[in-house]
Backbone of each chain as nested JSON, in Angstrom:
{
  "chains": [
    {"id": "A", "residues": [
      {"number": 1, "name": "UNK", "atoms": {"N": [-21.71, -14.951, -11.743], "CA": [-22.393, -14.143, -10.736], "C": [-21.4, -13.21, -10.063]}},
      {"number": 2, "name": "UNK", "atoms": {"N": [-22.046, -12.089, -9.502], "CA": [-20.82, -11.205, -8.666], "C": [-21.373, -10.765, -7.747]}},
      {"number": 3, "name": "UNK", "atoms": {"N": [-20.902, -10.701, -6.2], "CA": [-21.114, -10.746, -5.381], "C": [-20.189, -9.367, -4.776]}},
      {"number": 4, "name": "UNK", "atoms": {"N": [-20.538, -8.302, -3.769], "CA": [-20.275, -7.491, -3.58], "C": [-19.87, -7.248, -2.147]}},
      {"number": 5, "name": "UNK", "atoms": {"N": [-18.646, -7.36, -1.271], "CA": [-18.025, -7.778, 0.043], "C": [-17.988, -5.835, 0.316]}},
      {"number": 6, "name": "UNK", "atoms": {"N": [-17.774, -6.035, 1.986], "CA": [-17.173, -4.783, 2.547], "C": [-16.085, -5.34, 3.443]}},
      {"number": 7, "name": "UNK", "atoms": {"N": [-14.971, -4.515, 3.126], "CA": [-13.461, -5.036, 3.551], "C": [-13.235, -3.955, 4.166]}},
      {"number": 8, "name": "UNK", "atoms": {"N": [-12.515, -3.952, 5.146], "CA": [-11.734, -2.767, 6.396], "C": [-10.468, -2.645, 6.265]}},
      {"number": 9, "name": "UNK", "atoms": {"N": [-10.015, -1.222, 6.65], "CA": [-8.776, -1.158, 6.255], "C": [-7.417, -1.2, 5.397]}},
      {"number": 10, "name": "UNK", "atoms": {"N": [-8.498, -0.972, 3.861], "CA": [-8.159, -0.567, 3.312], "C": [-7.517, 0.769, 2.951]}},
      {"number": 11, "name": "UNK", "atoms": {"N": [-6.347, 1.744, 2.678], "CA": [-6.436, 2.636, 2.774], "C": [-5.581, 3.214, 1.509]}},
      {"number": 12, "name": "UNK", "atoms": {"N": [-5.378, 2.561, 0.201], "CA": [-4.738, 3.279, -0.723], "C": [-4.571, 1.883, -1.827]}},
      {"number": 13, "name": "UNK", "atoms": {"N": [-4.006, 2.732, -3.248], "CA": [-3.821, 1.502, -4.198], "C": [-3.26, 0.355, -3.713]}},
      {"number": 14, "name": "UNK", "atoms": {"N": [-2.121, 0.618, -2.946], "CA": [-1.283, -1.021, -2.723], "C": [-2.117, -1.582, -2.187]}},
      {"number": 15, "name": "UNK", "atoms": {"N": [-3.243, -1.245, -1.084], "CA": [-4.153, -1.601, -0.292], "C": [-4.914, -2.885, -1.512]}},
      {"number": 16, "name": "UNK", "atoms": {"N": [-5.81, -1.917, -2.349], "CA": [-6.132, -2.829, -3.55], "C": [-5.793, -4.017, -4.101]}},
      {"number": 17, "name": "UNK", "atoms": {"N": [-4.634, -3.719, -4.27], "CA": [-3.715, -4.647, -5.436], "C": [-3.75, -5.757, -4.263]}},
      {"number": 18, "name": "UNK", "atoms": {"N": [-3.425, -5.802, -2.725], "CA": [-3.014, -6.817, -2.216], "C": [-4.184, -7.421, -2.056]}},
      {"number": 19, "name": "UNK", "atoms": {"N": [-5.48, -7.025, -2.109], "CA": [-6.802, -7.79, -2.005], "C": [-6.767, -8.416, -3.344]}},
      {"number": 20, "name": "UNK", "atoms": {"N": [-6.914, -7.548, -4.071], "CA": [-7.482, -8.318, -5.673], "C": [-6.004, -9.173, -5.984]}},
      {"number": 21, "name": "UNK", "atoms": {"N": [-5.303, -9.014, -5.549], "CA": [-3.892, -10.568, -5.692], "C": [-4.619, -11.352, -5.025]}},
      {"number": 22, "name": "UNK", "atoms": {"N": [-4.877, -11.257, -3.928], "CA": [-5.481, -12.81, -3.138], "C": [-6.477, -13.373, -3.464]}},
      {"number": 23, "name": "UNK", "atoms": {"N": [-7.954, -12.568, -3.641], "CA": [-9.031, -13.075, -4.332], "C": [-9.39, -13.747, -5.175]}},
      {"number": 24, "name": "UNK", "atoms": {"N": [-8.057, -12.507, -6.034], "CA": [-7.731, -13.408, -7.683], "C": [-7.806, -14.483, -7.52]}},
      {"number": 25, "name": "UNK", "atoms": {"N": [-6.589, -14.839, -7.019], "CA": [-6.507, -16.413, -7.153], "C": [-7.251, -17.735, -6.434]}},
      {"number": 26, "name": "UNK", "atoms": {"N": [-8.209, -17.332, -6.263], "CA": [-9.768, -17.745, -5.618], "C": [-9.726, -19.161, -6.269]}},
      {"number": 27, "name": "UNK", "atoms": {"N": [-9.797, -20.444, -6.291], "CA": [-10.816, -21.181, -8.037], "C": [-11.714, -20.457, -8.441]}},
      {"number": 28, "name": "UNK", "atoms": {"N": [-12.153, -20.187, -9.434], "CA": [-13.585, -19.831, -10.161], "C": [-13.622, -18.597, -10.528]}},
      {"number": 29, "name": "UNK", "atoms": {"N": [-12.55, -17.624, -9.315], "CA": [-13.06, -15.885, -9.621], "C": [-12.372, -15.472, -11.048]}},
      {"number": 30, "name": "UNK", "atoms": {"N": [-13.543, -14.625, -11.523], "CA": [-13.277, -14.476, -13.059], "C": [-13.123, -12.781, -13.122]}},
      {"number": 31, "name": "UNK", "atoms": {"N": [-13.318, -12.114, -11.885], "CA": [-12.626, -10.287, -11.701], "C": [-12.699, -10.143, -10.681]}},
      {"number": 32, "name": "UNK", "atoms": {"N": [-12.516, -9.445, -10.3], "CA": [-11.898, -8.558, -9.003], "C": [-11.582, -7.293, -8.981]}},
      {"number": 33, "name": "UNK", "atoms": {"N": [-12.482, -6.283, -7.754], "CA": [-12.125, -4.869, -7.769], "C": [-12.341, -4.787, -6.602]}},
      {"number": 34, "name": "UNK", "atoms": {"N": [-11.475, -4.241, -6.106], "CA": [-10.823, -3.529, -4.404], "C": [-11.089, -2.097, -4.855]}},
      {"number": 35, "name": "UNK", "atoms": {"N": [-12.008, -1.323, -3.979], "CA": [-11.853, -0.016, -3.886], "C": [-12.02, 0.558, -2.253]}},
      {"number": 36, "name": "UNK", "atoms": {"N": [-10.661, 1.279, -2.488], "CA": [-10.127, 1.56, -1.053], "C": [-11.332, 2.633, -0.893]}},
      {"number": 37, "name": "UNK", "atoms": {"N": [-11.286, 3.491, -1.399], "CA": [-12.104, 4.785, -0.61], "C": [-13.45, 4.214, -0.183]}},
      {"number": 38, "name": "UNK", "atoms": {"N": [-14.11, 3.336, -0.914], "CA": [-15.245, 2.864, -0.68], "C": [-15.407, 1.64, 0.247]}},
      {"number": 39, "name": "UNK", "atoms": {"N": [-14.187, 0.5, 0.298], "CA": [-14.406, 0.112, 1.055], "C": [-15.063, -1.227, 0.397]}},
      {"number": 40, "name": "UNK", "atoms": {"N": [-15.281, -1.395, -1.001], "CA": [-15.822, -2.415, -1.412], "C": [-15.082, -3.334, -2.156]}},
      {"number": 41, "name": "UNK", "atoms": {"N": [-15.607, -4.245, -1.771], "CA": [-14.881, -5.641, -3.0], "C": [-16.093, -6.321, -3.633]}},
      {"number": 42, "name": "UNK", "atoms": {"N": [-15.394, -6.374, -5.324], "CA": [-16.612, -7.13, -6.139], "C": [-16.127, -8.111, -6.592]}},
      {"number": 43, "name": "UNK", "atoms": {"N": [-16.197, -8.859, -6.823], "CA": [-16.07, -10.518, -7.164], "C": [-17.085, -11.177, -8.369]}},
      {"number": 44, "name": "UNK", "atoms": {"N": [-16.407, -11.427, -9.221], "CA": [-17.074, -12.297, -10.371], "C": [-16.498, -13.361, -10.479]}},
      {"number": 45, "name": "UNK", "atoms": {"N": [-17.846, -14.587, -10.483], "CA": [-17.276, -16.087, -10.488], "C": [-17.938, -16.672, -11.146]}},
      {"number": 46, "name": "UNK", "atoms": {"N": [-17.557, -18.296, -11.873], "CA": [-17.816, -18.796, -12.794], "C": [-19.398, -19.535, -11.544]}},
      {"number": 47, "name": "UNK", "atoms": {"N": [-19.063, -19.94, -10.507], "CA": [-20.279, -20.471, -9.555], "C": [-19.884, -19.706, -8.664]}},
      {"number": 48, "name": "UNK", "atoms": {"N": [-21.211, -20.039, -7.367], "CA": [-21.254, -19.186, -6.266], "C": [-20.015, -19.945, -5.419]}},
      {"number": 49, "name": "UNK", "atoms": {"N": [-19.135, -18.163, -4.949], "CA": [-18.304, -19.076, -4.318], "C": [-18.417, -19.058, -2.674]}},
      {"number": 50, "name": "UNK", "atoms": {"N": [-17.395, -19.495, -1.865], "CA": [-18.013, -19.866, -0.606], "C": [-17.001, -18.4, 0.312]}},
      {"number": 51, "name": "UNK", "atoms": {"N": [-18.005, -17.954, 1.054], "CA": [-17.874, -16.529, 1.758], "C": [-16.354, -16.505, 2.409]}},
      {"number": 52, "name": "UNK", "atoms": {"N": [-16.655, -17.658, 2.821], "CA": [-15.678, -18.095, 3.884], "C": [-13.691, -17.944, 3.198]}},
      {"number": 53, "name": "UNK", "atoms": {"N": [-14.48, -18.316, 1.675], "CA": [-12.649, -18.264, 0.956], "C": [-11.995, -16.978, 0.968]}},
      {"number": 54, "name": "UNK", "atoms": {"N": [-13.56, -15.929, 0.825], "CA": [-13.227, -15.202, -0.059], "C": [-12.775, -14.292, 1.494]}},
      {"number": 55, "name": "UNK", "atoms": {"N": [-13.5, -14.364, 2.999], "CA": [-12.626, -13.299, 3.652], "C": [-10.923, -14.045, 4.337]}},
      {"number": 56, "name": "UNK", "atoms": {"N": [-11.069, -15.367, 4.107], "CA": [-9.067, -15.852, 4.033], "C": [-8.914, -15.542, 3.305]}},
      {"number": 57, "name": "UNK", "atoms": {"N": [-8.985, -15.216, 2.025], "CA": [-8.355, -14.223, 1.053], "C": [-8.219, -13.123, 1.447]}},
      {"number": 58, "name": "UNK", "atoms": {"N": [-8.7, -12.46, 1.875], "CA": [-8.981, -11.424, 2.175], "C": [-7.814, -10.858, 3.447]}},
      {"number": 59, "name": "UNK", "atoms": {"N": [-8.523, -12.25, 4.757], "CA": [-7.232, -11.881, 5.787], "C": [-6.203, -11.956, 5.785]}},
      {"number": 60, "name": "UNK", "atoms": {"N": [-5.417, -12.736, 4.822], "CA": [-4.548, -13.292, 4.036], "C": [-3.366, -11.726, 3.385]}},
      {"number": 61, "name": "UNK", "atoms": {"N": [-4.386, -11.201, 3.103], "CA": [-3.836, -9.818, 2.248], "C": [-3.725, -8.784, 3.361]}},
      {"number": 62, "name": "UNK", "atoms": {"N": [-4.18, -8.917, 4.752], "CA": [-3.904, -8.515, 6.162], "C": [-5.297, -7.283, 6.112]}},
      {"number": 63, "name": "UNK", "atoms": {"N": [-6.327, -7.728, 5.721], "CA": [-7.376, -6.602, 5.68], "C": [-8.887, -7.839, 6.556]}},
      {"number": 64, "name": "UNK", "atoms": {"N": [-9.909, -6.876, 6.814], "CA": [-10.843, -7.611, 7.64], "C": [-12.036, -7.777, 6.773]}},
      {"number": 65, "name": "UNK", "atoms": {"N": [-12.674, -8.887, 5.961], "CA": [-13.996, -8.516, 5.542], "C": [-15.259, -8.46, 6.441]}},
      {"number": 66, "name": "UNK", "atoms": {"N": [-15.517, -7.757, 6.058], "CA": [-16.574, -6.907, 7.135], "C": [-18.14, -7.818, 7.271]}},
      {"number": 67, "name": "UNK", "atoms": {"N": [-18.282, -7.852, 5.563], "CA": [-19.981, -8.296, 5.468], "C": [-20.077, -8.77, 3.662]}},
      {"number": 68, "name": "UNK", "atoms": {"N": [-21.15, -8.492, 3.573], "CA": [-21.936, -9.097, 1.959], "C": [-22.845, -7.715, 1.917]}},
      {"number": 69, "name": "UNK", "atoms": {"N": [-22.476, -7.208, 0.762], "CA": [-24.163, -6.08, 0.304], "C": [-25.453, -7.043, -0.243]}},
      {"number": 70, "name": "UNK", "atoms": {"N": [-26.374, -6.464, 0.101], "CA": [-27.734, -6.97, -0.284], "C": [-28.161, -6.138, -0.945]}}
    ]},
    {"id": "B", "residues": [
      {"number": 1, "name": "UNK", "atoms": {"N": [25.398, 10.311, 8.637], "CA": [24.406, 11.649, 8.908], "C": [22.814, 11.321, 8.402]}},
      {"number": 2, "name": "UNK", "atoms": {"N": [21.933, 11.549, 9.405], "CA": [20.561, 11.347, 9.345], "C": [20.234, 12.818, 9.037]}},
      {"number": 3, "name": "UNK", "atoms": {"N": [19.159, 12.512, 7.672], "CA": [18.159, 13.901, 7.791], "C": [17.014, 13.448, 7.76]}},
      {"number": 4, "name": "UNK", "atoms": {"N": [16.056, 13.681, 8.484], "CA": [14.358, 13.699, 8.27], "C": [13.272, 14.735, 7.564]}},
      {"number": 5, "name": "UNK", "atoms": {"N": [12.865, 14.017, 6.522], "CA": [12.066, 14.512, 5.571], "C": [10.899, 14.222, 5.603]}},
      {"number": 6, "name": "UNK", "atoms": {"N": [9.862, 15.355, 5.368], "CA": [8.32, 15.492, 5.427], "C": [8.059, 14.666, 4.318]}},
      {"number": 7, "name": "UNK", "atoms": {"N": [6.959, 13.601, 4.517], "CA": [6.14, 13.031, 2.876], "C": [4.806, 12.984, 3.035]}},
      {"number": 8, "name": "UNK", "atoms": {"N": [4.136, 13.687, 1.913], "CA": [2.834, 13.717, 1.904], "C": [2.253, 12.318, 1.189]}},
      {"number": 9, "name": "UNK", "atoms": {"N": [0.851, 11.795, 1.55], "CA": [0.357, 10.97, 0.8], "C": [0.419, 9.466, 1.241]}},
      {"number": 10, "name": "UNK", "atoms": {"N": [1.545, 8.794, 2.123], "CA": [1.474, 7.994, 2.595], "C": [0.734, 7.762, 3.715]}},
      {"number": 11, "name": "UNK", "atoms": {"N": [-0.041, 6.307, 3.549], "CA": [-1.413, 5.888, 3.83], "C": [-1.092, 4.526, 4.973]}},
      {"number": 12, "name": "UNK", "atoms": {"N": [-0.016, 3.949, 4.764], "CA": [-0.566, 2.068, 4.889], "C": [1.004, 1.85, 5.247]}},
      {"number": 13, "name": "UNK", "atoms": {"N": [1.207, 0.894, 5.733], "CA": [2.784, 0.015, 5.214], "C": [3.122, 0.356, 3.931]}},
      {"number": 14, "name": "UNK", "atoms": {"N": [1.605, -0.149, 2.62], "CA": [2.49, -0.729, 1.859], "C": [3.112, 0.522, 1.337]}},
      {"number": 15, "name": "UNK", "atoms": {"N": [2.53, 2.184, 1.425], "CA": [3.548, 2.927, 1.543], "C": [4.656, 3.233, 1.827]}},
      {"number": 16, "name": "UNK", "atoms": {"N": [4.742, 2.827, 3.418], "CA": [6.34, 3.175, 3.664], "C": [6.786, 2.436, 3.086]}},
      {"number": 17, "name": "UNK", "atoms": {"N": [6.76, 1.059, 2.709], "CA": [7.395, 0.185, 2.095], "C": [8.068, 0.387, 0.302]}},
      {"number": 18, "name": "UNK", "atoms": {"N": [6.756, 1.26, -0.27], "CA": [7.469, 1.84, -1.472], "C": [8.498, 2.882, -1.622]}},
      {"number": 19, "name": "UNK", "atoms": {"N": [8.314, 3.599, -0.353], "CA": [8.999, 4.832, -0.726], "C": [10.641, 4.159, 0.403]}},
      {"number": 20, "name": "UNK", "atoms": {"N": [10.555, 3.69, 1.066], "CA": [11.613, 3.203, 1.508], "C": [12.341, 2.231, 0.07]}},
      {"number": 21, "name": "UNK", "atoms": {"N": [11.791, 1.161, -0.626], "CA": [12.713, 0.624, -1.674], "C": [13.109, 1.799, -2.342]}},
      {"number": 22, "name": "UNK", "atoms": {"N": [12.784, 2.915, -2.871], "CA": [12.94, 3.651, -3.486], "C": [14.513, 4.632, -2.817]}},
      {"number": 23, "name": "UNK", "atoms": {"N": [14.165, 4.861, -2.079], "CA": [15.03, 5.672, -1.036], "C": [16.484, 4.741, -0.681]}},
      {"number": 24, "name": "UNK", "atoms": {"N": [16.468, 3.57, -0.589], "CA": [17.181, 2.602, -0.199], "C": [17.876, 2.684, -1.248]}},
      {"number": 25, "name": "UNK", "atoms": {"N": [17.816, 2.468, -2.609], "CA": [18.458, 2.451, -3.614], "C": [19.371, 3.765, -4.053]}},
      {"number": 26, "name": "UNK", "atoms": {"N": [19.278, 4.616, -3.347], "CA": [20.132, 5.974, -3.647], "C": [21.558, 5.436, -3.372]}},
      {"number": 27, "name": "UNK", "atoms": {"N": [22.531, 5.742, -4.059], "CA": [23.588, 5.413, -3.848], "C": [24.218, 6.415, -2.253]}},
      {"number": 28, "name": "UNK", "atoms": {"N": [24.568, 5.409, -1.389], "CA": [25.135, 6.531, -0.196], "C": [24.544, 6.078, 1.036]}},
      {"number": 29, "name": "UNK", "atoms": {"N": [23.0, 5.291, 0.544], "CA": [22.146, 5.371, 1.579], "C": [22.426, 4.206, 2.583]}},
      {"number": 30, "name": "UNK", "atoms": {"N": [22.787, 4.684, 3.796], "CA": [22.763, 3.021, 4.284], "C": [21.247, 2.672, 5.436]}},
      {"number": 31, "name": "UNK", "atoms": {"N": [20.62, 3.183, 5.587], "CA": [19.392, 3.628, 6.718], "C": [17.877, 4.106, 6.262]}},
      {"number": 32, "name": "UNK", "atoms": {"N": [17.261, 3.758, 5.847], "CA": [15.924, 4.635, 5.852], "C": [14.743, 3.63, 6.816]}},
      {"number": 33, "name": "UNK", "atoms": {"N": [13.826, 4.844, 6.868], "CA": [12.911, 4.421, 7.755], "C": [11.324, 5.601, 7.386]}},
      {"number": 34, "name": "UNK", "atoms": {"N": [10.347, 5.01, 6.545], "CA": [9.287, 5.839, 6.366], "C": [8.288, 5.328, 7.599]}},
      {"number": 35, "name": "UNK", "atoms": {"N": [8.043, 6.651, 7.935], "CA": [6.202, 6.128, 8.987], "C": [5.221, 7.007, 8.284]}},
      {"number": 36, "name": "UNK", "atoms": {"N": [4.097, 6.313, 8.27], "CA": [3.144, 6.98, 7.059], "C": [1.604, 7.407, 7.937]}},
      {"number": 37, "name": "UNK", "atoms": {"N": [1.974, 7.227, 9.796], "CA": [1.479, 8.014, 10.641], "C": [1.864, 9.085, 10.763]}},
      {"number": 38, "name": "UNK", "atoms": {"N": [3.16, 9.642, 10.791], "CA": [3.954, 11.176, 11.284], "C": [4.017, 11.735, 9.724]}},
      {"number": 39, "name": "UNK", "atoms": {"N": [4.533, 10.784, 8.71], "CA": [4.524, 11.581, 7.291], "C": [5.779, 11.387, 7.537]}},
      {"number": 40, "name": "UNK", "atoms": {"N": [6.748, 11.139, 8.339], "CA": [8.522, 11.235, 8.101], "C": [9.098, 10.452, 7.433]}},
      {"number": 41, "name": "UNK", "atoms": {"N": [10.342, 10.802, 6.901], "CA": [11.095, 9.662, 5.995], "C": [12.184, 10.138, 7.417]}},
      {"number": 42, "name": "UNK", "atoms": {"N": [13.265, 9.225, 7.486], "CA": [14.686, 9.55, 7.871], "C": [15.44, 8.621, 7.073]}},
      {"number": 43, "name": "UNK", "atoms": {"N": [16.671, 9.157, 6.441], "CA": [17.408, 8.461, 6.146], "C": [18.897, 8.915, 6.381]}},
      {"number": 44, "name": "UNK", "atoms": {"N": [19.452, 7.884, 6.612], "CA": [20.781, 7.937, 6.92], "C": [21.561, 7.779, 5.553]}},
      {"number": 45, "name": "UNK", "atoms": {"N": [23.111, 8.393, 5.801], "CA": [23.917, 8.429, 4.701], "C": [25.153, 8.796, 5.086]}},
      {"number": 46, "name": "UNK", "atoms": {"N": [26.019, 7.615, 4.199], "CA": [27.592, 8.234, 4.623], "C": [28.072, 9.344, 4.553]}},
      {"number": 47, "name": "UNK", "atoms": {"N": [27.332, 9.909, 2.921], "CA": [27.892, 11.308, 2.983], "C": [26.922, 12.118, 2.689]}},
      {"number": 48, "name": "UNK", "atoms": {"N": [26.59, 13.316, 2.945], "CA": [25.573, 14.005, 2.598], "C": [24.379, 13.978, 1.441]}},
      {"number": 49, "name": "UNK", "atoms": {"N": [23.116, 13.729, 1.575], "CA": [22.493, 13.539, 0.217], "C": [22.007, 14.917, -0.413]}},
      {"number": 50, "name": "UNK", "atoms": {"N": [21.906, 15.021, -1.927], "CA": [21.43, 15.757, -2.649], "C": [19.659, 15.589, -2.324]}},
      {"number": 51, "name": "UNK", "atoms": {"N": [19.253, 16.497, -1.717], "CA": [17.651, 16.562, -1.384], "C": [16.924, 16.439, -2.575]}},
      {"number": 52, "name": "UNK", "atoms": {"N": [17.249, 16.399, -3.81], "CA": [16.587, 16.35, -5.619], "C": [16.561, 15.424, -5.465]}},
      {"number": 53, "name": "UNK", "atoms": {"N": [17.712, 14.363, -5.214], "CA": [17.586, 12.915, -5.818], "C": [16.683, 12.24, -4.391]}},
      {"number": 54, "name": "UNK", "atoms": {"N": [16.383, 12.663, -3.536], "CA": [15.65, 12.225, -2.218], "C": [14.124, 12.111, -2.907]}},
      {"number": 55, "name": "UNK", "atoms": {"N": [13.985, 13.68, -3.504], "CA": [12.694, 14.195, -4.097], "C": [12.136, 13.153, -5.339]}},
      {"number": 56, "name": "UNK", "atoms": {"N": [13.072, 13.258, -5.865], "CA": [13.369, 12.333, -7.108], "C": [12.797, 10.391, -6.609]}},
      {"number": 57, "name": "UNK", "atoms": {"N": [13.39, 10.711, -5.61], "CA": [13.234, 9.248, -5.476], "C": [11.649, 8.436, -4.88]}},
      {"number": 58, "name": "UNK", "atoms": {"N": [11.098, 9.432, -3.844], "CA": [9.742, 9.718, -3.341], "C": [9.14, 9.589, -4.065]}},
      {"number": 59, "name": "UNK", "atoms": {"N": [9.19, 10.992, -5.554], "CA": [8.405, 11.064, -6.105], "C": [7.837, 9.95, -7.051]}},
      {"number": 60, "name": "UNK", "atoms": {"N": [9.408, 8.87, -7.614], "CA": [8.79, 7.725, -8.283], "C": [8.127, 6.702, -7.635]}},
      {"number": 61, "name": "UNK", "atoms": {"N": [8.293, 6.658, -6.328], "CA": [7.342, 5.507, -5.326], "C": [5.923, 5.855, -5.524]}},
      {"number": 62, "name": "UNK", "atoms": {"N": [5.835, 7.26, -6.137], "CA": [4.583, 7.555, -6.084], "C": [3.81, 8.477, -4.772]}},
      {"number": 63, "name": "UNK", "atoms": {"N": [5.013, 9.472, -4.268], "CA": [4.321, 10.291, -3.033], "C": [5.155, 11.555, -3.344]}},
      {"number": 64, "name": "UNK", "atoms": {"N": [5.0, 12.488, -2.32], "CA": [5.74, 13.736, -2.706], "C": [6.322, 14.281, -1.634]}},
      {"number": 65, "name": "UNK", "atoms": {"N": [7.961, 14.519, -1.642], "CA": [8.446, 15.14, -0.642], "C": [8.051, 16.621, -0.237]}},
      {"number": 66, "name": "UNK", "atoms": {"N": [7.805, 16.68, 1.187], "CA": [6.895, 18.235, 1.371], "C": [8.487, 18.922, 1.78]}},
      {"number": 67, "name": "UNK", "atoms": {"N": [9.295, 18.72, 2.974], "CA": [10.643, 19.48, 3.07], "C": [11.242, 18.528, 4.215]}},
      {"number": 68, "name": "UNK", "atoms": {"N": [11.856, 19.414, 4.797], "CA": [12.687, 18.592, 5.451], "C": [12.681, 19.326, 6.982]}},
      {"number": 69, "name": "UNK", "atoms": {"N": [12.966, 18.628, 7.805], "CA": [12.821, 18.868, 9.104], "C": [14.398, 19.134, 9.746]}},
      {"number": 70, "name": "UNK", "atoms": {"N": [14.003, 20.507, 10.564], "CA": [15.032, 21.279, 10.559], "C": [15.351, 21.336, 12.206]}}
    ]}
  ]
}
């Protein structure tokens, strides 16, 4: 399944790379895409994973997740 | 001797942070300091630097020296 986050403060590739390093290494996540201009993170996992990992991952990489798209 | 140089393109830390390893490694250099709010590099040096290899060096971090501040 893939699930689609909005992250803050993002503002360029390194921006990226330091999200999708942390996410990555999630259990279960099977991709990962940080896009700065947009502001989005997508996440593919083997099960649903829990919101909560994915924005300490997130704060972790020093960025804020914002929300979930519907 | 400090000179301060214009850089376009830097966004984040993890900018200054590239273009400073980059800059740091010039032989001579003992000082740098990128802010990627003002766009400035400064770097210090024992002896005068060749502004190419400054350019040179920016440019592989991946940004572009605009000139230098006079």
């Amino acid at each position: 399944m893939t699930v689609t986050y909005t992250v803050s403060g993002m503002s360029c590739g390194h921006c990226e790379s330091a999200v999708t390093k942390e996410v990555s290494a999630l259990p279960g996540v099977t991709d990962t895409r940080a896009d700065a201009q947009t502001g989005l993170l997508t996440v593919a996992s083997e099960q649903p994973l829990d919101d909560e990992a994915v924005r300490t991952a997130v704060d972790e990489a020093g960025y804020e997740l914002v929300g979930r798209t519907v």
